[in-house]
Each structure stands twice: as structure tokens, then as C-alpha cells.
C-alpha positions in Angstrom: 20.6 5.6 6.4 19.0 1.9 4.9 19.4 1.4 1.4 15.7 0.7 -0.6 16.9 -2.5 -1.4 18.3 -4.2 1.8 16.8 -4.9 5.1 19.6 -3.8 6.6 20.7 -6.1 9.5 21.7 -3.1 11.8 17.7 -2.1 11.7 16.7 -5.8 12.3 18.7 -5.8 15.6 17.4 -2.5 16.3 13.5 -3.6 16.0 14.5 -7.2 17.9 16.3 -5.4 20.6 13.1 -3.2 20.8 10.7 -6.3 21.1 13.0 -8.3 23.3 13.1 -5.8 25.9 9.1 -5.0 26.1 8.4 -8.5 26.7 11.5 -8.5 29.6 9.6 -5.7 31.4 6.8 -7.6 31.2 4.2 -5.6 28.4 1.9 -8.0 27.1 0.5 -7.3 23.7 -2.9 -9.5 23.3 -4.6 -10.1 20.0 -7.1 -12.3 20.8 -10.0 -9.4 19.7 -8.1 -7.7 17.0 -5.8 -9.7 15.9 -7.7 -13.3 14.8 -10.4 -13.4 12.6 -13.0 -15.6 13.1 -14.6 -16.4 9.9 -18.1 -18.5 9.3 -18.8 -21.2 6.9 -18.4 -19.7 3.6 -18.9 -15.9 5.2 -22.4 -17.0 5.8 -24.4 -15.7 8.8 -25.7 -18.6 11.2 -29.6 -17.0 10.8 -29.5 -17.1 7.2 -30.8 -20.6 6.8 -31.6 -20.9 3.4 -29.3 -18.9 1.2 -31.0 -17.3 -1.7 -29.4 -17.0 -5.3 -28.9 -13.1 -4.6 -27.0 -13.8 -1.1 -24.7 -16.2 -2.8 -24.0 -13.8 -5.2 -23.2 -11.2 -2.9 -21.0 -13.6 -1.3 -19.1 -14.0 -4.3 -18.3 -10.0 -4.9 -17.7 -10.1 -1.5 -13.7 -9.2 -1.1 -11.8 -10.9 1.0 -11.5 -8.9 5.1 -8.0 -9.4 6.4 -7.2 -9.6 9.8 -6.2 -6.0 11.3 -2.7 -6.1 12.1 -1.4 -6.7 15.7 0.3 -4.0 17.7 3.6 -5.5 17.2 3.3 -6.0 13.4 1.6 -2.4 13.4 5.1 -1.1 15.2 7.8 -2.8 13.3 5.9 -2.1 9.7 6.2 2.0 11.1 9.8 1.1 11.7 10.5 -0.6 8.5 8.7 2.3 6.8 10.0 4.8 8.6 13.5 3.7 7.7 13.5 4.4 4.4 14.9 7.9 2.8 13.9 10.0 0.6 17.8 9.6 -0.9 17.4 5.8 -0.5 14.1 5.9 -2.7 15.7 8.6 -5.1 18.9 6.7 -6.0 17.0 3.3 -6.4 14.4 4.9 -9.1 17.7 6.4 -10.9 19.3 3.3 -10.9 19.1 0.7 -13.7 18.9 -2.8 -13.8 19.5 -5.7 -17.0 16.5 -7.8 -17.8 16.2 -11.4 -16.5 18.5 -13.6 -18.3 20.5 -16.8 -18.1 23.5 -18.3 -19.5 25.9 -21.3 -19.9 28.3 -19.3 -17.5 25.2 -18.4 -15.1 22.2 -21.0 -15.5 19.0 -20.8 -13.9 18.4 -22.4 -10.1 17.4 -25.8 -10.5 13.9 -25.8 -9.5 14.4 -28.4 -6.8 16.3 -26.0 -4.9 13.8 -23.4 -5.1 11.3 -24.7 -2.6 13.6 -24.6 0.9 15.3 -21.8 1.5 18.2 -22.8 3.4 19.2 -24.9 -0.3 18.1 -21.7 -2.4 20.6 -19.7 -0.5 23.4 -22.4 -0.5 22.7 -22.5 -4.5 22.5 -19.0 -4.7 25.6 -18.1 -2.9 27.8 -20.6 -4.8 26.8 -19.7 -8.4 26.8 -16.2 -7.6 30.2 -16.8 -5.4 32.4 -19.1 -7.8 33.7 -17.5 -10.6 36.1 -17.3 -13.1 36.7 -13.6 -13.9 37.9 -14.4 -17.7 35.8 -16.5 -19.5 32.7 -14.7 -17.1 31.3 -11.3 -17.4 29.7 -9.2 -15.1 27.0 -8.1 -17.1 26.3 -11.8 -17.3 26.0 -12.2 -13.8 23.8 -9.6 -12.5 21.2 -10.4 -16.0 21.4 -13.7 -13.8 20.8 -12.0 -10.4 17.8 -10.5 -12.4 16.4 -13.2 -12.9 17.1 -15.1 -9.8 15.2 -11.4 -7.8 12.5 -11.6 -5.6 10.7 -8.6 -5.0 11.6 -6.4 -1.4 8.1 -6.3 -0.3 9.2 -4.6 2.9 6.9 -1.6 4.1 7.9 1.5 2.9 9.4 0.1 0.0 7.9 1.4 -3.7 6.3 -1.6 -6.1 8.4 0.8 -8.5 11.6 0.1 -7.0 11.3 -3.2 -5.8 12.6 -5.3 -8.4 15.4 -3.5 -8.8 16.4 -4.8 -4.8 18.6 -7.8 -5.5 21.0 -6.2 -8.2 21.2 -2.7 -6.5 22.3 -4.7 -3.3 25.2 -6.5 -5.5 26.3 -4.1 -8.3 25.7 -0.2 -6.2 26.5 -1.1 -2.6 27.9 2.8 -2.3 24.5 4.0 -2.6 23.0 5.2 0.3 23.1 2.4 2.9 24.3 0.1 0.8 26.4 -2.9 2.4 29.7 -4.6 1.4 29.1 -6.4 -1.7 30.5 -9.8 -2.9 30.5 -8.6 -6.8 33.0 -6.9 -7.5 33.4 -3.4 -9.1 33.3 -3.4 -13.1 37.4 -2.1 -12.6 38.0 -4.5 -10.4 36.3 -7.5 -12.4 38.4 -6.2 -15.2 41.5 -6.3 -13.4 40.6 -9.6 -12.1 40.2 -10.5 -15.6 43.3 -9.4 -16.8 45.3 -11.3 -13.8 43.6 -14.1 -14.3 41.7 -14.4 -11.0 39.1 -17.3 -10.3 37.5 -18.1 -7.2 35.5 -21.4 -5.8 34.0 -22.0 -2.7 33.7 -24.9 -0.7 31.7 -26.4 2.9 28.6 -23.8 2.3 25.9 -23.5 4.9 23.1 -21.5 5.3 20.8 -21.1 8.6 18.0 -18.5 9.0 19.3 -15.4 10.4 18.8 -15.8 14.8 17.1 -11.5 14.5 14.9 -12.8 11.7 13.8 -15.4 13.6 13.4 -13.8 16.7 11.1 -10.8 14.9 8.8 -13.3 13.4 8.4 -15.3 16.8 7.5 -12.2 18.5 4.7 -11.9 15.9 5.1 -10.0 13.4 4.6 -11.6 9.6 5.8 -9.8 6.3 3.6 -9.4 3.6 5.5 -12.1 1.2 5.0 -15.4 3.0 8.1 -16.6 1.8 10.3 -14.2 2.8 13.0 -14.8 5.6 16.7 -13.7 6.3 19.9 -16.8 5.7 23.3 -16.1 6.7 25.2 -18.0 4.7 29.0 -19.1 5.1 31.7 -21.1 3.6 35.0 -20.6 2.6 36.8 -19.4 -0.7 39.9 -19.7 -2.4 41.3 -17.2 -4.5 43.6 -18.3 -7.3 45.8 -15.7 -9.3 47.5 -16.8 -12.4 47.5 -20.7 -11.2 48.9 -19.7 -8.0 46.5 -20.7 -4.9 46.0 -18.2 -2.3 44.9 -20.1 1.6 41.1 -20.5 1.9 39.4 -17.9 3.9 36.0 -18.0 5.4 33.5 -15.9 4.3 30.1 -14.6 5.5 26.8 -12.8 3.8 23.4 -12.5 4.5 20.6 -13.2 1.7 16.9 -12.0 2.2 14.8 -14.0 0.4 11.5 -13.9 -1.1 8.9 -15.4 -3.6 10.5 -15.7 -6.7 9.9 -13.2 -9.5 10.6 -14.8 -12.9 10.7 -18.2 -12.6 7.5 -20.4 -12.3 7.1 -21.1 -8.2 9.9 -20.9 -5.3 12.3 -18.8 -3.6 14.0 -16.2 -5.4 16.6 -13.4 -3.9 15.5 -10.1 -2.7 19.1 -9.0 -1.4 22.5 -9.8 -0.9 24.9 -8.0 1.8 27.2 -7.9 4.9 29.7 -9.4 3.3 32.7 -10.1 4.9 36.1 -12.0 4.7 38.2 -13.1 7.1 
């Protein structure tokens, strides 16, 4: 079962290992008729020499004819759809989110890291990662996570739900289909708190995620333009009461997206897989 809010990487390899092996027995999907539009100058017939003032106003209510999808895109968007659960949908409309909001402990992505998303993720993951449990709050951070969201624009997924994708993935990951989260628990962020925990991270690199990119070579395109898959690693130390703990490497994937609340860039759509070694 996939959570609303996270493309969940299991269902990624699923539809890769699906497309991988058609084109290794050799099914060839063409969309040379079907799936490119050809478009004339300005939607204007060749035989209509001399436009009149009605035509070109007809042009201009004229909406815009999207290409029809492409076999493949037309099978992984069933997928995708397919995918999600009634429960899924159920528990994500139930939930509630904080509004958007910043802070001095949790400031806004500077906007220069917002337009490539390998650096949004490598910002993302270290504000959202380095933390000091005692002078920060969780509240704080996932207002900030709020703010930072992109919207899941995956098929199958409800506009009413979708914006509730990025904090779902770090605050509720026992939902249905949920993943390991990097936040921790409210408990556990107060017993952090108390023990006075803190955490940094150091040597963080992000790449696009290899299933991501093999779905999107194979053809298919989601509806966000922006939106893309980085697995992101680095490692952390822990540090309990002044005492160091040895680094550890860590690993998460972030799907990202068009940015919500913030003027232009990439913003977060989920956070997940999170693992430490």
C-alpha cells in the first residue's frame, strides 16, 4: 500500500522494471502520429490567406489542444493512479497540516538555491537535517516544511490532498505506506530535548534518483515540469549532552516539484526512505 503523499520508490522500480523489460523483448511503442503535435503558425490553416477580424478572434477563444498522451505515459499514469488507496486518500484528507511559515531557527530557502534541484535538495536536507532539539521546535519545523511544499501532482492524487504531501511524508510516516522518516516523533523530539541532543551534517550530495531517470528516458513526462526524484546523502553526527557520538552516513530520497509558496523554484513534494547506517 503507497501512501497519498510519497511516490513511493518500491512502485518506481516496479513501473521501470516494467518498461525496461518491454523494450528488452523488443516492443516498440511509436508516437510519431499520436504522440507529436504539429501545430501551424499561430493555429492558422495554410488556405486561410487573409485572416478576417472574426477568425482571429476565434483564434483567441481558441483553448489550447495538448498532445494525446503516449502509450507509455498512458500506462505508467494507470499505474501511478492505480496505486493509490482508498485508506491512503482517507488518512491524508483526515490529516492536518500548519500553515506556511518561517523562522530564525528555520528560514526560508535562499532563492538562489531554488532554481537547480540537485542544490534545493542539498539545502533542503541540511536545514531540515541539522538540528538542535532544545532551542528548536518541531512545530517550527514542519510550519517550515509547509512552506518549503511543492504540490504531489502525481496521477491519482486529489488537488485536495496534495499540499498536505511534504509534511504527511515527515510528521505521519505510520500512515498507510508511509516511509521512514528523518523527523522525529513529537516524544521523541521531546526526549531529545530533554537530553540535550543536537545533530549536524556534513559532505551532502544529492543526484537524481537512477529509476526516475530511467522512467522519464523511457518517455513518460509528469504533469509538473519540475518535478524529479534526488537521493540525497551525507553523513551526521549525533551529540548527546556535549558528548560526540561517530558520524554515520545517512540516505533519503526527496521528490521535488514546483514550488508552492514562494515566488518561482523548486519546492519539496516528499521526503522518505530514510535510512542510517
Amino acid at each position: 500500500m503507497r501512501a497519498i503523499w510519497m511516490f513511493h520508490r518500491r512502485l518506481l522500480v516496479a513501473v521501470a522494471l516494467v518498461l525496461a523489460l518491454a523494450v528488452s523483448a523488443g516492443v516498440v511503442i511509436v508516437g510519431s502520429r499520436h504522440g507529436t503535435a504539429v501545430a501551424t503558425h499561430s493555429g492558422i490553416s495554410q488556405s486561410a490567406k487573409v485572416p478576417t477580424r472574426t477568425a482571429a478572434r476565434q483564434r483567441t477563444l481558441t483553448p489550447k489542444v495538448e498532445p494525446p498522451a503516449t502509450p507509455i505515459e498512458k500506462q505508467v499514469n494507470a499505474e501511478l493512479a492505480e496505486a493509490e488507496t482508498p485508506a491512503s486518500v482517507a488518512a491524508a484528507e483526515a490529516a492536518s497540516v500548519p500553515g506556511p511559515a518561517t523562522s530564525a531557527a528555520f528560514p526560508s530557502i535562499v532563492q538562489g538555491d531554488r532554481s537547480d534541484p540537485t542544490a534545493y535538495a542539498i539545502a533542503f536536507a541540511t536545514e531540515l537535517l541539522g538540528t538542535n532539539y532544545a532551542a528548536q521546535s518541531r512545530a517550527s519545523l514542519l510550519a517550515w516544511a509547509e512552506h518549503e511544499e511543492a504540490p504531489n501532482t502525481l496521477p491519482g492524487v486529489p488537488t485536495s490532498v496534495a499540499g498536505k504531501a511534504l509534511v504527511l511524508s515527515l510528521a505521519d510516516p505510520g500512515l498507510p505506506g508511509g516511509t521512514p522518516s528523518p523527523t522525529p516523533s513529537a516524544s521523541q523530539w521531546a526526549t531529545n530535548a530533554e537530553e540535550g541532543v543536537t545533530q549536524s551534517v556534513e559532505d551532502v550530495a544529492a543526484e537524481v534518483d537512477p529509476d526516475w531517470a530511467q522512467i522519464i528516458s523511457e518517455g513518460w513526462q509528469p504533469r509538473d515540469p519540475r518535478m524529479t526524484i534526488e537521493t540525497v546523502t551525507g553523513t551526521m553526527t549525533v551529540t548527546t549532552e556535549g558528548q560526540a557520538a561517530p558520524p554515520e552516513s545517512f540516505s533519503l530520497t526527496l521528490t521535488l516539484g514546483t514550488a508552492a509558496h514562494v515566488h518561482a523554484g523548486y519546492g519539496a513534494v516528499a521526503a522518505g526512505d530514510w535510512t542510517v547506517d
